[in-house]
Each structure stands twice: as C-alpha cells, then as structure tokens.
C-alpha positions as CSV (number, residue, x, y, z in Angstrom):
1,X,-6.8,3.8,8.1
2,X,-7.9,3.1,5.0
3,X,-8.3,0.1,2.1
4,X,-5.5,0.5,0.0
5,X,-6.3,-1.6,-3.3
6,X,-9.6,-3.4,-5.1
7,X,-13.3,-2.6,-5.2
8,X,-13.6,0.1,-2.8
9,X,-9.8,1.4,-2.6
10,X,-9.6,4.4,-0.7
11,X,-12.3,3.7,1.5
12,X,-11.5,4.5,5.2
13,X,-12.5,2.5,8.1
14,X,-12.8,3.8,11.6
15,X,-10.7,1.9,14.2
16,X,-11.6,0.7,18.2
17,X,-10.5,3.7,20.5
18,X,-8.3,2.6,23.2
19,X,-5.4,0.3,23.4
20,X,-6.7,-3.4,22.9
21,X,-6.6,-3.2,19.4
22,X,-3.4,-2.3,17.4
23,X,-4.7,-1.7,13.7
24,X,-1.7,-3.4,11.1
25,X,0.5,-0.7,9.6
26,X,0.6,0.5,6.5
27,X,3.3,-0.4,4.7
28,X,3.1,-3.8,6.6
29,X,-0.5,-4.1,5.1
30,X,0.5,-3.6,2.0
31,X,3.3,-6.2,2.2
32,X,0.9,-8.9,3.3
33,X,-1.2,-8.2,0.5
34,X,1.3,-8.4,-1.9
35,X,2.0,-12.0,-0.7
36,X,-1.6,-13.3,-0.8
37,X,-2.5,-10.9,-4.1
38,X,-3.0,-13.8,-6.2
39,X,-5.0,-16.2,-4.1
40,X,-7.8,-13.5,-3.2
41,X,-9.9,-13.9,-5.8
42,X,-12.7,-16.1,-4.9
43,X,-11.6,-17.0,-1.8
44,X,-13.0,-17.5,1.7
45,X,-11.4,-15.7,4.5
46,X,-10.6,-15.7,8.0
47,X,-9.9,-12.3,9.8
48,X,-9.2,-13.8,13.3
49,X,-8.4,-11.4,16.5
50,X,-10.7,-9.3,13.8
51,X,-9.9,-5.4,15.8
52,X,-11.2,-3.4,12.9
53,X,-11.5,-5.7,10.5
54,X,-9.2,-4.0,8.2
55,X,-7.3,-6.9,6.7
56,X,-10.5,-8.8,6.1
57,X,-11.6,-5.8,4.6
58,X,-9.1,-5.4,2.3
59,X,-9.5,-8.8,1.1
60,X,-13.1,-8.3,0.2
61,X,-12.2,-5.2,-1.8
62,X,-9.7,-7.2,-3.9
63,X,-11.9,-10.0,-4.6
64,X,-12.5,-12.6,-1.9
65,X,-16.0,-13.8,-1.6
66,X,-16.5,-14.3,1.9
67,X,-14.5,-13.1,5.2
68,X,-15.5,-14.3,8.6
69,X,-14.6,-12.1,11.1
70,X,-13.9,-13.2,14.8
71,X,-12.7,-11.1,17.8
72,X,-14.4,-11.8,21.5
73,X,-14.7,-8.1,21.9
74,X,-18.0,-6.5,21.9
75,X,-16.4,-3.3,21.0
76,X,-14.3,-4.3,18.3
77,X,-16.9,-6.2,16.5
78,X,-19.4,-3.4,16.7
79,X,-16.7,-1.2,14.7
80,X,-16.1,-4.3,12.5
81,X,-19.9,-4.0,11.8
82,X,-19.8,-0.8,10.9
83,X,-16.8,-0.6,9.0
84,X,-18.6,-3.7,6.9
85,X,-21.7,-1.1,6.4
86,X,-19.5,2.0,5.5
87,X,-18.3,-0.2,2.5
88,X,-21.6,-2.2,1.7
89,X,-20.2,-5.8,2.4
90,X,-22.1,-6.8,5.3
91,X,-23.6,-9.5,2.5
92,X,-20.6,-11.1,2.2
93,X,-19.4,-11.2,6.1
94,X,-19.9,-13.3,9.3
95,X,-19.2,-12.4,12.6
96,X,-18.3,-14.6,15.2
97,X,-18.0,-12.3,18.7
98,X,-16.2,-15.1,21.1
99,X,-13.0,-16.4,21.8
100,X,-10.9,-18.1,19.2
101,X,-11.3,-21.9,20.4
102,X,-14.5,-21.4,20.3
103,X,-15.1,-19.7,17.1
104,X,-12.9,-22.3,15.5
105,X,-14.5,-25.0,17.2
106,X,-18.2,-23.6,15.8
107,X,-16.9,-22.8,12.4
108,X,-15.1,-26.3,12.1
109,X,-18.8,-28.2,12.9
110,X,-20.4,-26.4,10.4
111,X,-17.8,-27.4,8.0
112,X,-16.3,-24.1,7.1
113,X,-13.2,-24.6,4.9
114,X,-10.7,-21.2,4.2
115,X,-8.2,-20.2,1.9
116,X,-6.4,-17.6,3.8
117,X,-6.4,-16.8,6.8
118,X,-5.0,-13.5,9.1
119,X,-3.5,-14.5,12.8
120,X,-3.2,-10.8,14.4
121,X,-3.7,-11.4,18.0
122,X,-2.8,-9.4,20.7
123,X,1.0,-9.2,21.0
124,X,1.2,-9.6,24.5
125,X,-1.4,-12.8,25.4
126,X,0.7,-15.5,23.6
127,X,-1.4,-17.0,21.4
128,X,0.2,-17.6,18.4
129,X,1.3,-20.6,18.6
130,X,-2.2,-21.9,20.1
131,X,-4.3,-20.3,17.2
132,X,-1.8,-21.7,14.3
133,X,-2.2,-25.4,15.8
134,X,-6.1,-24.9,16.1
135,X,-6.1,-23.7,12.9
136,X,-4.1,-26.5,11.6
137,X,-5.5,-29.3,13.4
138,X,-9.5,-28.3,13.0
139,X,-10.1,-29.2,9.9
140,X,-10.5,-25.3,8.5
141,X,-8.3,-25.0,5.7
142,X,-8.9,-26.1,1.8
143,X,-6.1,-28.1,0.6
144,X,-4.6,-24.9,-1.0
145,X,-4.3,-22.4,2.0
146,X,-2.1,-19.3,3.5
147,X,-2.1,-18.2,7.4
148,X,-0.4,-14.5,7.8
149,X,0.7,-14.0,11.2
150,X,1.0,-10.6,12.5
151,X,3.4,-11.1,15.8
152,X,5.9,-9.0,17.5
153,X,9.7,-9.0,16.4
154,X,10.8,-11.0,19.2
155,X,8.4,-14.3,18.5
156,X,10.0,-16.7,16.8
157,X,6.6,-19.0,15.0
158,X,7.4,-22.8,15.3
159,X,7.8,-24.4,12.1
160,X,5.2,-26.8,11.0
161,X,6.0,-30.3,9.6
162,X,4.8,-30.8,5.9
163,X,4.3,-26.6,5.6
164,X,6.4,-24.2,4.2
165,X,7.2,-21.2,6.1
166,X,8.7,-17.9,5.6
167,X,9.2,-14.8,8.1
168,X,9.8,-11.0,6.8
169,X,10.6,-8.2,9.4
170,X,9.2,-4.6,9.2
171,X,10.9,-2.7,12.2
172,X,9.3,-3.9,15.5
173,X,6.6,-6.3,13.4
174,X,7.4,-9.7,11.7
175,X,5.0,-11.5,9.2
176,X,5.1,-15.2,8.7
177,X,3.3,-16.5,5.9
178,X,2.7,-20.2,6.4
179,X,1.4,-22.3,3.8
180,X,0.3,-26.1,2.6
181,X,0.4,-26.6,-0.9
C-alpha cells in the first residue's frame, strides 16, 4: 500500500494484519481522489472506520490541513499512528479510538466542522446508512462538503433530500460521493 500522489507520494504505509480491516484498492483509491482532487487543499478531514489510515493519508499528502482519524480498534489505530510517524504528519492528525456515535458525538461538542469526509466501514456490520445520517444530522460538515462512501456492490446508499448524489462501480466495490453545495 502506498500514497499515490502529493507531498510524500510514494510513501508506503503498513496495513492491520488479519481480516477486520480491508485496506481500499488501488485503482478505487485513485478514483476517489480524482473526485475530491480539488477540494483538498486546505481542508479538514475525516478518515472514519480509519483501518490504516490510508485515505486520510493521502489527503494530507495532497494538501489537506488536518485529518481526524477515528476507528474503535486498538490495533488499527496503533498502525494508524505509526503510519502518521513513517510520513511525519502526526502534527497535523487526531485520533479518536472509539465507536463512531461516539466519536461524532465528541467531535460535534467541540465544534469540529469538515470538508470531506471518507465512510469505509466494515462491509458486513451495516452501518452506512447510520454513519451518513450522523454525519448529516450532527452538525459536522462546512457548508461546502463531500462524504465518499466505500460500501460493497450490493448496498444501494439512500438518497438524501437537498444533496446531490452519485454512485460509480469498480468490480465488487461501489463509491458514492455525496455532496451539499
């Protein structure tokens, strides 16, 4: 695995062992950040259901000036830290080890506001459609903001009233982009 545009492109990062985390392909990678290419700059990110925190990663390298990295397990966020250190951005990271609701929930009282935001939860707990609607509903998203979520080929996302939506298939993996403008 390894950072595939920016700052510190060709960087690799070390992913969890086992099968709880499913790092994001390649070539599906690099689709998603040709969608969000232009609104990295500057930015504050969220890398939730972090695994390796390659996505959040990536968007460091090509610009963004904060990422927040959430994922309840220990393991993953200990290879999350030290995939920060490999690259030298642990100044510009937070980690949140806990469940979603409650990293949302803390990051929404102390007023965090994002720009983009990466959904890549485990395909098999369900939780899309529960971390799109936190997300929506909590108060964590500038004005201007993109949600990428990473599901399995077989979800269908809900479509959200007043956001635009599109869905792009690569093989067994779909990404829809959802965005308020």
């Amino acid at each position: 695995m390894r950072i595939i545009a920016g700052e510190k492109k060709g960087r690799t990062l070390i992913a969890p062992k086992g099968e709880d985390t499913r790092p994001t392909l390649e070539r599906v990678k690099e689709a998603v950040f040709g969608i969000v290419q232009f609104e990295l700059y500057g930015s504050h990110v969220l890398d939730l259901f972090a695994g390796s925190g390659a996505l959040g990663i990536e968007a460091l390298s090509r610009g963004a000036d904060k990422c927040v990295f959430c994922d309840k397990s220990r393991v993953a966020m200990s290879v999350v830290k030290q995939n920060l250190a490999k690259v030298g951005y642990e100044d510009k990271a937070q980690l949140l080890e806990m469940d979603f609701h409650s990293a949302l929930n803390s990051l929404s009282a102390s007023g965090e506001l994002f720009d983009v935001v990466f959904v890549d939860p485990p395909y098999a707990d369900g939780l899309f459609e529960d971390a799109i609607d936190a997300l929506i509903n909590g108060n964590l998203l500038k004005e201007v903001f993109t949600i990428i979520v990473e599901h399995d080929k077989r979800v269908e996302i809900m479509p959200r009233e007043g956001l635009s939506m599109k869905t792009k298939h690569y093989g067994d993996v779909r990404i829809t982009v959802i965005r308020g403008e």
